[in-house]
C-alpha positions as CSV (number, residue, x, y, z in Angstrom):
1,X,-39.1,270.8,14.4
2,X,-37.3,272.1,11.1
3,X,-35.6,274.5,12.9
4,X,-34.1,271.9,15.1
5,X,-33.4,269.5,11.8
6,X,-31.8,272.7,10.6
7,X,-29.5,273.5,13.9
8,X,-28.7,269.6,14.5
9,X,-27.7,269.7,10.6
10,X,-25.4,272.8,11.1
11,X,-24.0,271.7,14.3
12,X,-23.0,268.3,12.9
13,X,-21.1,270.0,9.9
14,X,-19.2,272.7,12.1
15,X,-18.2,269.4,14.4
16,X,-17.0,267.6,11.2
17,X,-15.1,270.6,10.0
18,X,-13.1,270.8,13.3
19,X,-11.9,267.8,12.7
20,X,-8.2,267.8,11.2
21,X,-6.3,264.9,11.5
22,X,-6.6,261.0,11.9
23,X,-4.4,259.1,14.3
24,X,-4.2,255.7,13.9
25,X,-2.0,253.8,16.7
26,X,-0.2,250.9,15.3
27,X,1.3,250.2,18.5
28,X,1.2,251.9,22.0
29,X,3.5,250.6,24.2
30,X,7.2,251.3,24.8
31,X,9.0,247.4,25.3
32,X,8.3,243.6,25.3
33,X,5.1,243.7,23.8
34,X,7.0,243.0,20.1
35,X,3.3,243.3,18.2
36,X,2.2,246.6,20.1
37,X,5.4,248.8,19.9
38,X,5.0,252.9,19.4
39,X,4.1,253.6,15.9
40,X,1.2,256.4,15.4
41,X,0.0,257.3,11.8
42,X,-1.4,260.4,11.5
43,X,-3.3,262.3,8.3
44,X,-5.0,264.6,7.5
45,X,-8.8,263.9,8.7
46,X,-10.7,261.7,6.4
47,X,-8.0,260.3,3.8
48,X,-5.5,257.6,4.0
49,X,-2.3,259.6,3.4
50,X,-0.7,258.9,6.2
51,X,2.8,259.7,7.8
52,X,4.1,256.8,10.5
53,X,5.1,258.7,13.8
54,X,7.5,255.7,14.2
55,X,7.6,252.5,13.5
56,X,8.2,249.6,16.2
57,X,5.0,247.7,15.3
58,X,3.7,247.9,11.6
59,X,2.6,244.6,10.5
60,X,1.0,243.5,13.4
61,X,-0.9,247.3,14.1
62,X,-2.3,247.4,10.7
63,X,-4.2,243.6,11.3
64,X,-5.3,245.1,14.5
65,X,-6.9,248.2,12.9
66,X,-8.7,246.0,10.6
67,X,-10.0,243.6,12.9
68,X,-11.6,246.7,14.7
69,X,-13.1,247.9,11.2
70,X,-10.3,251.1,11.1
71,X,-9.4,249.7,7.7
72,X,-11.3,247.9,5.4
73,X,-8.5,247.2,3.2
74,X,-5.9,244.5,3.0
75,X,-2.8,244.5,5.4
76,X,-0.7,245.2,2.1
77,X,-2.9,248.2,0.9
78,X,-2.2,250.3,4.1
79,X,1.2,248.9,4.3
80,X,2.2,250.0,0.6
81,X,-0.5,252.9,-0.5
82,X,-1.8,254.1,2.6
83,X,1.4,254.7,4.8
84,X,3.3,257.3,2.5
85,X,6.6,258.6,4.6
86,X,7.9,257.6,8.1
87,X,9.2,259.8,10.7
88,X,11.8,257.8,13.3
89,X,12.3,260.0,16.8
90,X,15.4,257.6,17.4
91,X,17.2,254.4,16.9
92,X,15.8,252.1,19.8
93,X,14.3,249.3,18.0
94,X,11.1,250.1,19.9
95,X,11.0,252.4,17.2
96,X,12.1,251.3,14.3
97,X,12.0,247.4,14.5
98,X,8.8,247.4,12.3
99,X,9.7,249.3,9.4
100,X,13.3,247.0,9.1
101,X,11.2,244.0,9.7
102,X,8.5,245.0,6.3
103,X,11.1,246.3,4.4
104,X,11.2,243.8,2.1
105,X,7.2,244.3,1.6
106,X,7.1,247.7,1.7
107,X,6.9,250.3,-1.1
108,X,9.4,253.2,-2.1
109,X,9.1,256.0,0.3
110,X,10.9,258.4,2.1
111,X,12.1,258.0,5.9
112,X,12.3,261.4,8.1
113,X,14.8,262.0,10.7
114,X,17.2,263.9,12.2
115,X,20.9,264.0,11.4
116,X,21.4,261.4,14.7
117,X,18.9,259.2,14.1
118,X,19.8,258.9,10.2
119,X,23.2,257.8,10.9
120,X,22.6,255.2,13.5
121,X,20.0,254.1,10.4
122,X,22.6,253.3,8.0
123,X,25.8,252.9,10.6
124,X,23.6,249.7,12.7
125,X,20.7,248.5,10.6
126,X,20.3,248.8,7.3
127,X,24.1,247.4,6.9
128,X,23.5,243.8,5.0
129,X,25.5,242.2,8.5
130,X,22.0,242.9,10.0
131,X,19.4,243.7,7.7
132,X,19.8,244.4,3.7
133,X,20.2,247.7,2.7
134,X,16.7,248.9,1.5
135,X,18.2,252.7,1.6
136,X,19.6,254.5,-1.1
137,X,23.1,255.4,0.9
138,X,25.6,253.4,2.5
139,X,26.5,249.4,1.3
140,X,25.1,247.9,-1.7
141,X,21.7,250.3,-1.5
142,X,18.8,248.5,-3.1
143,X,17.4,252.4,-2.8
144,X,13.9,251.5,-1.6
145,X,14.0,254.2,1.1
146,X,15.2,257.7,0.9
147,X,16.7,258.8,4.3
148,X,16.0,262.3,4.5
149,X,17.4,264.5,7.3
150,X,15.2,267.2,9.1
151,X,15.3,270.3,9.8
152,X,15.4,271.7,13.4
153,X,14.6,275.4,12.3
154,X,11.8,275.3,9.4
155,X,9.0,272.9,7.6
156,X,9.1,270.0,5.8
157,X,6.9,268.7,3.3
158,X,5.4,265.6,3.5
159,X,5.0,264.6,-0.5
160,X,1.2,262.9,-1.0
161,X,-0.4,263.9,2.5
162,X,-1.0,267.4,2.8
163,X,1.1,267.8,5.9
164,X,4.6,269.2,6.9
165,X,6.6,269.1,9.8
166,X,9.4,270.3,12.1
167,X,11.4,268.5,13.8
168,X,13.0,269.4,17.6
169,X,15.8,267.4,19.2
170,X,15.7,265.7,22.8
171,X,17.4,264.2,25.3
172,X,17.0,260.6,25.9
173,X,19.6,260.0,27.8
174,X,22.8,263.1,28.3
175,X,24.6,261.3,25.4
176,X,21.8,260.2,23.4
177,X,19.5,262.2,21.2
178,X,15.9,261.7,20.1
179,X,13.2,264.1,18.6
180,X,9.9,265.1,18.6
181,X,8.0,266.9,15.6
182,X,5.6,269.3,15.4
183,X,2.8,268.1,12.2
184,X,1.6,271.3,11.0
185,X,-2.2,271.3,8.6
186,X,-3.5,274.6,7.5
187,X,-2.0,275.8,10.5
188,X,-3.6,273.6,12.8
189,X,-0.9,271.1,14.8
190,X,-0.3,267.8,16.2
191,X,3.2,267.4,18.5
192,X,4.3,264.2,18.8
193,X,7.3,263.1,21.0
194,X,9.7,260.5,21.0
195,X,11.6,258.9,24.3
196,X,12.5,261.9,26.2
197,X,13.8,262.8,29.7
198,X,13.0,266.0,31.6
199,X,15.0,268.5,31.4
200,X,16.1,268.7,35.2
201,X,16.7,264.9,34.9
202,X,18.7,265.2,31.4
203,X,20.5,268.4,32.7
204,X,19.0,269.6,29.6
205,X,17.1,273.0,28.1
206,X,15.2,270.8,25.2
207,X,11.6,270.6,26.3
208,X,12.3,274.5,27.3
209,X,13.0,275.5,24.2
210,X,10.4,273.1,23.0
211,X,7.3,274.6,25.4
212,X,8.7,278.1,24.1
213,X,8.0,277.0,20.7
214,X,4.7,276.0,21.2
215,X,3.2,277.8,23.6
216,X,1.9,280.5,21.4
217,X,0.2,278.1,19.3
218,X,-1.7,277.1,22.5
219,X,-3.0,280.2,23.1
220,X,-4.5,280.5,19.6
221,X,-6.1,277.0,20.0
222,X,-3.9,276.2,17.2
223,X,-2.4,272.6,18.9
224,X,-5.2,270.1,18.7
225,X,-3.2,267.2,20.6
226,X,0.1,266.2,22.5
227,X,1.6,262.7,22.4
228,X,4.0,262.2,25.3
229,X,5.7,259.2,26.7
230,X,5.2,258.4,30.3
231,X,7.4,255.5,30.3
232,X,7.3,254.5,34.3
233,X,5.0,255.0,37.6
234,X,6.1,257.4,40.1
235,X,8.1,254.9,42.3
236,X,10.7,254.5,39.6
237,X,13.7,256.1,41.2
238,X,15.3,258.9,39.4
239,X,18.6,257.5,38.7
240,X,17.1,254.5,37.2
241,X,14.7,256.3,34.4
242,X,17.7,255.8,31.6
243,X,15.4,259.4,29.6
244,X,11.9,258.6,30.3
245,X,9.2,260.3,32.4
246,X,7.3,259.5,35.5
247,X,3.5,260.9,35.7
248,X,5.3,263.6,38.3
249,X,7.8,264.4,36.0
250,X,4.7,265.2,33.1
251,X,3.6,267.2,35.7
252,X,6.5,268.9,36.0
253,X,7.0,269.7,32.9
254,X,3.4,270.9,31.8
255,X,3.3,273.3,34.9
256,X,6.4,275.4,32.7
257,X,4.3,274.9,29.4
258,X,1.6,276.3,31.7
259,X,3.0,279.3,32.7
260,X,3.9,280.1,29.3
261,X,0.5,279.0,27.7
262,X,-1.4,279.8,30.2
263,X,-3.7,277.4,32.9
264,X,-6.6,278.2,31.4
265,X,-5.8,277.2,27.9
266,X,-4.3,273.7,29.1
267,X,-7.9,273.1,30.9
268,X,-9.0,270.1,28.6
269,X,-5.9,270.0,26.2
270,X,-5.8,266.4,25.0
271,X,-2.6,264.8,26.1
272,X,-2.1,261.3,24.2
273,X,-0.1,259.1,26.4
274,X,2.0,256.9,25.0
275,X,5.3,254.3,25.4
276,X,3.7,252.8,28.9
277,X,6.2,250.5,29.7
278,X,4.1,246.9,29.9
279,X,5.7,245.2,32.7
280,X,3.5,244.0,35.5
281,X,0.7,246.6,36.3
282,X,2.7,249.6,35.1
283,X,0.2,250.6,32.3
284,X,-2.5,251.0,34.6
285,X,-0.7,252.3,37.8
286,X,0.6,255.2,35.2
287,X,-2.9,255.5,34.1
288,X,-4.3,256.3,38.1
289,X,-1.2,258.6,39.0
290,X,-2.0,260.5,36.5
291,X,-6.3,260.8,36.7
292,X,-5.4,261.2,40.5
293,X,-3.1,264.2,40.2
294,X,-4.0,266.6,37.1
295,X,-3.9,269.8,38.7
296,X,-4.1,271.4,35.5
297,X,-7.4,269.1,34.4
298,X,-5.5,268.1,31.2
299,X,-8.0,266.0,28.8
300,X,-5.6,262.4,29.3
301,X,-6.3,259.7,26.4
302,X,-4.7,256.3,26.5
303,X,-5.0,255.0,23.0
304,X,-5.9,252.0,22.2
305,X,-4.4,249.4,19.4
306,X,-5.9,250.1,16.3
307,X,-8.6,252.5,17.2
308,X,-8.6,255.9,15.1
309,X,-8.4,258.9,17.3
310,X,-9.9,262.3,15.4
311,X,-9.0,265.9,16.2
């Protein structure tokens, strides 16, 4: 019996030790659903240093994770202690909408993004004609935010969390950038994408050189998650996708990470799926498509409002 005691005991602790990062989702979906808009805090596991993976819903997503006991602090704790940087992967105000709308609320802190993004920042929002200026560049900065551009080819550090992070551009559209960034702990790694088209679609060598990057860090059971948007069901035609992805066009894309990774590591890899466009039934239709065809018996999770995630 003590020798069990003493197993269960040890078993328990090496589980708990695997563990490296919190996600929280502040909001999952990708339109209409203005209090449940993509915004994913991640940390690393057990603290509340967090980095928001976007920021369409805030407000809204942190009153939800205390309702379902993920907090046990006051909306204005997570909102000005707990949430130390943001990372924006564009400027559709899915995106963005909730850290413009708590500005005023907000603490001082620093707002990650690539040289695209940051000037669609401080050319369309933050201009006083639609929002004050709560950044410290452009019109009459009240300097609350610090826009800080990233850096396609190395780290960044992430001051107060523990975690840095590298950021890869994408195509949302031929004309229109967005980004996805790689969140690197003691070398462990969480991937997190913004809006993206595939690459066939986009005419575009992005998620290539993205699956290139990452692959190796497959092999060494090094990535503990993806979060991917799968925007629309499979009828959506082609032309009318405007840089999203279809359940067969995830597919498509994870049998090249595949062959560079390998089938046998992606057996069970966690894919977080997020930016489910809410209209009608699409959530769940996207859901079936793609339980019914996983050909590479990928670990799917569909995250729910509020609820921590642990890796």
């Amino acid at each position: 019996m003590k020798k069990y005691i003493v197993f269960a005991i040890v078993f328990f602790s090496l589980m708990m030790e695997s563990q490296t990062f919190d996600i929280v989702p502040l909001g999952i979906y990708g339109g209409e659903e203005e209090d449940n808009l993509s915004s994913y805090l991640i940390s690393k596991h057990n603290t509340n240093r967090f980095l928001a993976l976007d920021a369409g819903t805030i407000n809204a997503g942190i009153k939800k994770s205390i309702e379902k006991g993920t907090f046990s602090v006051s909306r204005d704790v997570v909102l000005k202690d707990y949430i130390k940087a943001y990372f924006i992967s564009h400027g559709h105000l899915d995106h963005i909408s909730g850290l413009i709308i708590n500005s005023p609320a907000d603490s001082k802190k620093n707002v990650y993004a690539i040289p695209f993004v940051q000037d669609i920042i401080k050319k369309h929002y933050f201009i006083n004609d639609t929002w004050a200026n709560f950044t410290d560049e452009g019109v009459a900065p009240i300097g609350k935010y610090t826009l800080k551009n990233l850096d396609t080819q190395s780290y960044t550090e992430i001051p107060e969390t523990g975690l840095k992070i590298k950021a890869f551009e994408l195509s949302h559209t031929k004309d229109y950038k967005s980004s996805a960034v790689l969140v690197n702990h003691n070398n462990q790694y969480v991937l997190y994408f913004g809006d993206t088209g595939a690459d066939r679609i986009e005419e575009s060598k992005d998620l290539e050189i993205l699956w290139k990057s990452i692959a190796e860090l497959i092999k060494k059971n090094s990535l503990k998650a993806i979060l991917i948007e799968v925007s629309f069901p499979n009828n959506q035609p082609e032309k009318f996708l405007f840089g999203h992805l279809t359940p067969n066009l995830l597919n498509e894309e994870f049998s090249k990470l595949a062959k560079l990774a390998s089938k046998e590591k992606m057996k069970n890899f966690k894919v977080i799926v997020t930016h489910r466009k809410p209209t009608g039934n699409n959530p769940e239709i996207i859901k079936k498509e793609l339980l019914q065809n996983n050909s590479l018996e990928l670990n799917y999770i569909f995250p729910v409002q509020g609820e921590k995630l642990s890796f």
